[in-house]
C-alpha positions as CSV (number, residue, x, y, z in Angstrom):
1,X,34.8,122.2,103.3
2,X,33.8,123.8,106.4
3,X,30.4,125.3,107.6
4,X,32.4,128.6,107.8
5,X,32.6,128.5,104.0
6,X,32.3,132.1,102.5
7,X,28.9,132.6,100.8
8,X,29.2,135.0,97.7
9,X,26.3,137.1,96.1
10,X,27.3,137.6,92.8
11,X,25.1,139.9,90.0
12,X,25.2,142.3,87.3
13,X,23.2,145.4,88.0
14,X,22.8,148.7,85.9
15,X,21.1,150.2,89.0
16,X,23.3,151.6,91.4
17,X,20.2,153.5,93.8
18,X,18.6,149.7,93.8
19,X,21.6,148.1,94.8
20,X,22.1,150.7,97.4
21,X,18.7,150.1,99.2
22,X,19.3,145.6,98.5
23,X,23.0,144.6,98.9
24,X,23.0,146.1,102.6
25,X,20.3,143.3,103.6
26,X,22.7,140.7,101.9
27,X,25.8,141.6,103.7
28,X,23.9,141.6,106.8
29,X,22.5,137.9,106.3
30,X,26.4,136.9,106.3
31,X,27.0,137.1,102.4
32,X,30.3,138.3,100.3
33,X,28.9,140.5,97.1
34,X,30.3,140.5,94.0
35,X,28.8,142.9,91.4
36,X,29.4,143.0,87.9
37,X,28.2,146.9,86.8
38,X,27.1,148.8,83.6
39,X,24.7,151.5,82.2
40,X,25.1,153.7,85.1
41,X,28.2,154.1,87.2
42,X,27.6,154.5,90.7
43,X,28.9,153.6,94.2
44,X,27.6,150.4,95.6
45,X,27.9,148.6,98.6
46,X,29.9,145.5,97.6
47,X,33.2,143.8,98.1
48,X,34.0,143.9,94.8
49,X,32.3,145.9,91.8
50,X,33.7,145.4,88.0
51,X,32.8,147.8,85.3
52,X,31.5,146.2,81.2
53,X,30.7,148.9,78.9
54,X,28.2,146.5,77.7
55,X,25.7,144.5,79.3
56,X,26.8,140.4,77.9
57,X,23.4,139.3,80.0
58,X,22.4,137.8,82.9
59,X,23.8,134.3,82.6
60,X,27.2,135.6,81.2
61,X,28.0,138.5,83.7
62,X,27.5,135.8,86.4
63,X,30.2,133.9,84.3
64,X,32.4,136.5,84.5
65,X,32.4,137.5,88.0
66,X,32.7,133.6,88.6
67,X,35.4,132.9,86.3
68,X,37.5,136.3,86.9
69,X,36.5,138.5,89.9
70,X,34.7,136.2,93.0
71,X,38.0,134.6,94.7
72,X,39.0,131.3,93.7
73,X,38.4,130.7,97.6
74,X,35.2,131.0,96.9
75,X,33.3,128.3,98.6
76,X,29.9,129.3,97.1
77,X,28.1,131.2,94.9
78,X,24.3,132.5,95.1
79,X,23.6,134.2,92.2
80,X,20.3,136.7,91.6
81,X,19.7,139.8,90.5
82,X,19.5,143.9,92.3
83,X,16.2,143.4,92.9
84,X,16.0,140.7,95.1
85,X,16.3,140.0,99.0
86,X,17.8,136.8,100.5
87,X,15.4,135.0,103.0
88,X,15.5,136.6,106.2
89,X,15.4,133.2,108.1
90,X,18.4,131.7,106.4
91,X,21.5,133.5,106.7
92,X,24.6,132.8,104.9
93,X,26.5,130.4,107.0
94,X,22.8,128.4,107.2
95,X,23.0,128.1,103.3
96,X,26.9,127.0,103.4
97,X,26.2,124.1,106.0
98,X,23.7,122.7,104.0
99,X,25.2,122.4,100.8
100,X,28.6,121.2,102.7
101,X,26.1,118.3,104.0
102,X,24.8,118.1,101.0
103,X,27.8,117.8,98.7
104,X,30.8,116.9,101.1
105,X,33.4,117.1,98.0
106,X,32.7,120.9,97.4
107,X,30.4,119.6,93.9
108,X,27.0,120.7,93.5
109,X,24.4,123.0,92.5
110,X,21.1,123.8,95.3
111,X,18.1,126.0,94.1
112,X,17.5,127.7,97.5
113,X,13.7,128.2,97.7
């Protein structure tokens, strides 16, 4: 895996005007966003957005958007919620290079802090 390896942000989110204001700053720090939607439909800024009627929670809507909407190109995932920010002094490609340093086959999990 290369240190170009596409970095995805992937949550749910039932706040469209909060998502609005966050994602921007995400996309701008180098990552892909993923968002799985419900409550309120709205437009967001994200590569892809998925609609639930329901909300299944937090740990299964990133499930789903890993298991059936993020690319299986996918090299990684960050996962979070609408209202949070990544750290400004670690863009995207910072994150993928040391995780493909860290875990050379592709295999891991990292609790970026």
């Amino acid at each position: 895996m290369s240190s170009n390896t596409e970095v995805w942000f992937a949550i749910p989110s039932a706040n469209p005007e909060l998502c609005r204001r966050t994602l921007p700053v995400w996309r701008e720090m180098g990552y892909r966003i993923a968002v799985l939607q419900n409550y309120e439909k709205g437009d967001i800024p994200a590569d892809i957005v998925v609609w639930k009627d329901h909300y299944p929670g937090w740990a299964e809507s990133i499930n789903i958007l890993c298991r059936e909407v993020i690319p299986k190109s996918a090299g990684i995932v960050v996962s979070g919620g609408d209202d949070m920010l990544p750290d400004a002094r670690t863009p995207a490609h910072a994150i993928a290079r040391r995780f493909n340093e860290r875990f050379p086959d592709g295999f891991g999990v990292m609790q970026p802090q």
